[in-house]
Every structure is written in structure tokens, then in C-alpha cells.
C-alpha positions in Angstrom: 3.0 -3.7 22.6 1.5 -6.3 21.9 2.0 -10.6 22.6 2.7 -10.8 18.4 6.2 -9.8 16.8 4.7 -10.4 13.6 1.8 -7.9 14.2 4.3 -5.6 16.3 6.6 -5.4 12.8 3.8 -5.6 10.5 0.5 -3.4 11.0 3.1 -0.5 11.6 4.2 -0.6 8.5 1.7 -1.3 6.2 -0.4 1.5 8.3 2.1 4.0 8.0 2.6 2.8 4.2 -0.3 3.7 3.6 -0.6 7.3 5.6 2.5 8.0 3.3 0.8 7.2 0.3 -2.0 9.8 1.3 0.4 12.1 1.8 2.1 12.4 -1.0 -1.6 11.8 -3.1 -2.2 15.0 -1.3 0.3 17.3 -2.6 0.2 15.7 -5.6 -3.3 17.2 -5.7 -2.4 20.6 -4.1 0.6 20.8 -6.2 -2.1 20.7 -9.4 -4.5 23.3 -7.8 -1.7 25.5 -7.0 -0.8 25.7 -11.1 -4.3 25.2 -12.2 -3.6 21.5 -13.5 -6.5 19.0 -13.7 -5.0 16.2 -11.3 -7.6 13.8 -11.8 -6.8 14.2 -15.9 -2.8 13.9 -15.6 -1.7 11.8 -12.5 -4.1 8.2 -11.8 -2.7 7.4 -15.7 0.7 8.9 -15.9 3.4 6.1 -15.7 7.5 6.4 -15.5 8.0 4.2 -18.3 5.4 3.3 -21.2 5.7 -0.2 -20.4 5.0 0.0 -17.0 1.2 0.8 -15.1 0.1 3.8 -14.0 -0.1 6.1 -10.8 -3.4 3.9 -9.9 -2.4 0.7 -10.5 0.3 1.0 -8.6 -2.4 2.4 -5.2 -4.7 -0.6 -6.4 -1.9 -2.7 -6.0 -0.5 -1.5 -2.3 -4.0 -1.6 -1.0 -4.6 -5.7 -2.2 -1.4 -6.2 -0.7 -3.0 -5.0 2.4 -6.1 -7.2 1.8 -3.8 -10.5 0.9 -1.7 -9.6 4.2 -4.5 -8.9 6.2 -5.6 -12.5 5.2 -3.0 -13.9 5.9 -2.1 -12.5 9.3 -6.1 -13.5 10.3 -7.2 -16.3 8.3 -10.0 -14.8 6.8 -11.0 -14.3 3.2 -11.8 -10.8 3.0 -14.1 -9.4 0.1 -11.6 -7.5 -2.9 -11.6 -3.9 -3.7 -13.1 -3.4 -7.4 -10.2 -1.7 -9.0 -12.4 1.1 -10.2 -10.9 4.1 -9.0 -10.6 7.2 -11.7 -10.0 10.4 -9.4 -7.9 11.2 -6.0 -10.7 10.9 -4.3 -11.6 7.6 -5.2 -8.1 6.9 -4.5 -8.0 8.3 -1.2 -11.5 6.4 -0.6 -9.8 2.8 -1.1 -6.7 4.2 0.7 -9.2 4.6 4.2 -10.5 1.5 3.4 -7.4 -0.3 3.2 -6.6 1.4 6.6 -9.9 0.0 8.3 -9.3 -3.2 7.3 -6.0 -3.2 9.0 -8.1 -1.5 12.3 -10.1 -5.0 11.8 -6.2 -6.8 12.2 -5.9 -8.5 16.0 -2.8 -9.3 17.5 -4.2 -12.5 19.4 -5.5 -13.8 16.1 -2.2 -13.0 14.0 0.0 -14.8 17.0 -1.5 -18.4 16.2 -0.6 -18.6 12.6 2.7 -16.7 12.1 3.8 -20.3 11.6 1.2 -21.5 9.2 2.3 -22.8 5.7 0.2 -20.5 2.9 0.7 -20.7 -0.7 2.5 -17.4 -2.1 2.7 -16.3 -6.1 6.2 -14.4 -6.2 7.4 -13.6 -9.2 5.0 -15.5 -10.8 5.9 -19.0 -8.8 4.3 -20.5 -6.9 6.0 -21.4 -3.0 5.0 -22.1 0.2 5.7 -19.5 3.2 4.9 -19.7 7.0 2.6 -16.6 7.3 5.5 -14.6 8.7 7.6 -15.1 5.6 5.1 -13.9 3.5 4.0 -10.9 5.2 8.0 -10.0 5.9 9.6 -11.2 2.6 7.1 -10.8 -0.2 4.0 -8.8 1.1 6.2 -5.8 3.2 8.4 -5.0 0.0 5.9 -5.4 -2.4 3.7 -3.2 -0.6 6.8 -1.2 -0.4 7.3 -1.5 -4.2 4.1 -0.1 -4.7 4.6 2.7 -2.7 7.6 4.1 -3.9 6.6 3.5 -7.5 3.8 6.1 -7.0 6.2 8.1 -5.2 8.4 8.1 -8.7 5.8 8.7 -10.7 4.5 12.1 -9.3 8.0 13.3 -8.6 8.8 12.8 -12.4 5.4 14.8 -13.1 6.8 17.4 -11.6 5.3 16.6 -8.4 7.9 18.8 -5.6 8.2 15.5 -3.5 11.2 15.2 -1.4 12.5 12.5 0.7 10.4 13.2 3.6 7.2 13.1 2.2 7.9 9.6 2.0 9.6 8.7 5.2 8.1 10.8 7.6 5.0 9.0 7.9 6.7 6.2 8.8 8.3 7.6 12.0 5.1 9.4 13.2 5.6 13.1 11.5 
């Protein structure tokens, strides 16, 4: 463990997030080989609703809420992803980044500004959040949000996700 509770509570999850994420991107993509499906043509566009965005909006978004977070929890101002991902593998490219930029994350630097005010957009206000609110009350669940959202969308694609495929990165399966 580390001297940070913030880091100790935080990296975990958004690095486990985002191992589930792969995951289920995975047999998302084997579940299309296995029935001769073009996964690259049907899933980065396919939504739940038509109103809503699609399978790789919804990665785009988990991975800048890694980048914001990672900000935050080190002060820095790290350079954006492009948001021009088209196939799994450019999704699963800017899902490893995502998880080397949280490799970059120290615990000594996080420890000093858990208490630090920093402006946060939530639901399209504006407040002001110590760095440990924001990572633990708006960037964890919209992360989170994010995550399960793609979840949903390849399970109603017919996607045979279950339960576990989601959870079980999180406890180290």
C-alpha cells in the first residue's frame, strides 16, 4: 500500500475498469469471428437507444475520464486522445494508452492535492470539488457509467456477456 487513500481507492479501479473493458471488447470480437460477423462494421456504432452514442463513444469517453482523473490526481495537463478510433483495435490501442497513463499516476504526488479545490462540469454545472471528491464522486462513476454502457450495448448485440465478464476484472480474475 501505499502513503495515499485516494490513490489506494482510485488507480485500482480505473485500472481494473479499464482491463474489464478489454475484456469484454475481446469477446465481443471473438464472439463475431466465431459467427463470421464483421465486428469492426456492427459494434464501435451500435447504440442501445437511437438517441444515445455509440459502443465508441462510450470507450472514448471512459478513457478521458482517465486522462481528466489522472490530471487531477497529479496536477499535470496531459495531452488528449484524438477520438479517432474506427476498429477494435484502435479501441484496444487507446484502452493501453489509457492504462500507461495511469502507470505514469504516483502516489506521493496524488497525496499533496487530495484536498485541492478544482473546477468540475457535472451535469453540465459547473462546481468546485477537492480532488478527492472529484475523482470519488463524479470521475469513478462516470468512468463507471461508461463502462457499463458498453457492457449494454454488446450484450443487446447479442454479445454472450454475463455478469462476470464485467466484475471479474475488478477482483483480479
Amino acid at each position: 500500500m501505499s502513503e495515499s487513500p485516494l490513490y489506494d481507492f482510485a488507480i485500482p479501479i480505473f485500472t481494473n475498469g479499464l482491463n474489464a473493458l478489454s475484456h469484454i471488447l475481446d469477446q465481443a470480437k471473438s464472439f463475431a469471428e466465431e459467427h463470421h460477423l464483421d465486428a469492426d462494421g456492427i459494434y464501435p456504432e451500435a447504440r442501445l437507444v437511437a438517441d444515445q452514442l455509440p459502443l465508441v463513444f462510450q470507450i472514448q469517453n471512459a478513457t478521458k475520464t482517465i486522462r481528466v482523473n489522472v490530471d487531477r490526481l497529479t496536477g499535470a495537463d496531459s495531452k488528449p486522445f484524438e477520438d479517432a478510433e474506427k476498429t477494435f483495435e484502435d479501441l484496444q490501442a487507446r484502452i493501453r494508452a489509457a492504462a500507461a497513463l495511469l502507470e505514469t499516476v504516483d502516489a506521493g504526488t496524488v497525496n499533496p492535492r487530495e484536498g485541492m479545490i478544482v473546477d468540475v462540469l457535472a451535469g453540465g454545472k459547473p462546481i468546485k470539488l477537492s480532488v478527492s471528491q472529484a475523482v470519488q464522486l463524479h470521475g469513478i462513476p462516470n468512468f463507471l457509467f461508461h463502462i457499463t454502457t458498453a457492457y449494454a450495448i454488446l450484450r443487446a448485440k447479442g454479445v454472450p456477456l454475463g455478469k462476470a465478464d464485467y466484475i471479474c476484472s475488478f477482483v483480479g480474475l
